[in-house]
C-alpha positions in Angstrom: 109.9 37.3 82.6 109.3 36.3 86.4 106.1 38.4 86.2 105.0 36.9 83.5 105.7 33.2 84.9 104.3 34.2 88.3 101.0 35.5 87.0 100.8 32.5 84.8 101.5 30.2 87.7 98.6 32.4 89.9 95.5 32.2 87.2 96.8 28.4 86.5 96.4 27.2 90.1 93.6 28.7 90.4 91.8 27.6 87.7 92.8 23.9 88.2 91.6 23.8 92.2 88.9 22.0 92.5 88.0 21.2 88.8 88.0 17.5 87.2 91.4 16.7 87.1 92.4 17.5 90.8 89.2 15.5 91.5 90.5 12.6 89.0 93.7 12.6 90.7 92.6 12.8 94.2 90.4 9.3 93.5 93.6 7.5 91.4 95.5 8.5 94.7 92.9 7.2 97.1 92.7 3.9 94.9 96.3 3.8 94.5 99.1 2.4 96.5 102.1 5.1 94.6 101.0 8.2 95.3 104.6 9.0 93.4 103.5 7.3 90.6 100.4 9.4 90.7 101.6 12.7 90.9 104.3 11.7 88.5 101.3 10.6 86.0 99.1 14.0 86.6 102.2 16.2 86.3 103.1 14.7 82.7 99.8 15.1 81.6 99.1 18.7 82.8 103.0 19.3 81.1 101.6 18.0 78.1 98.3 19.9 77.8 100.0 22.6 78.5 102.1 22.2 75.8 99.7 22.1 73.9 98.4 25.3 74.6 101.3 27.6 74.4 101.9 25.7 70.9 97.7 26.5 70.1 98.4 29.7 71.2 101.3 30.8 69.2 99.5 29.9 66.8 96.5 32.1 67.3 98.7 34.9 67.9 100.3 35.1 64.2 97.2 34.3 62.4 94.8 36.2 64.3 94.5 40.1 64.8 94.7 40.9 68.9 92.0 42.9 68.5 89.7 40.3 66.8 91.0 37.5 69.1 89.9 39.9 72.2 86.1 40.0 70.3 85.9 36.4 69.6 87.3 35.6 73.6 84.6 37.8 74.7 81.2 36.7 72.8 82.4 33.0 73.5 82.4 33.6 77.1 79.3 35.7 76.8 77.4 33.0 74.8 78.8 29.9 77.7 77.2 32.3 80.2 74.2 32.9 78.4 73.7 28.4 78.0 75.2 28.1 81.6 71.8 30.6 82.7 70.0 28.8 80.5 71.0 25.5 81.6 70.5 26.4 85.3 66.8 27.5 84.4 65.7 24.0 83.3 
């Protein structure tokens, strides 16, 4: 269980470094005179979206076959590279 929750924590913080919402919340703490109320605010709402996808993913898992859920993950991130090179063409 502790492996599972530190590897989730790892990928997590990693993915959410420098991406929208640490860029949103930095600007709603510079504009903001409660950084408490702040960090209180982008916690909840990280808490909930990820709520939302353990629940999503649960789901997945007991309507979809693993193996077929491991093909669809990998030709949707093929096809976002493919538009991303695209994309970065024009």
């Amino acid at each position: 269980m502790l492996k599972i929750i530190l590897s989730t924590f790892i990928v997590v913080f990693l993915a959410e470094l420098g991406d929208k919402t640490q860029l949103a919340t930095m600007l709603l703490s510079a504009k903001s005179a409660s950084k408490l109320s702040v960090f209180i605010g982008a916690s909840l709402a990280l808490i909930c979206t990820t709520i939302i996808g353990v629940l999503c993913g649960s789901f997945i898992e007991k309507h979809i076959p693993k193996n077929l859920l491991n093909i669809i993950s990998a030709v949707v991130f093929i096809l976002i590279g493919v538009f991303m090179l695209i994309q970065t063409k024009k």
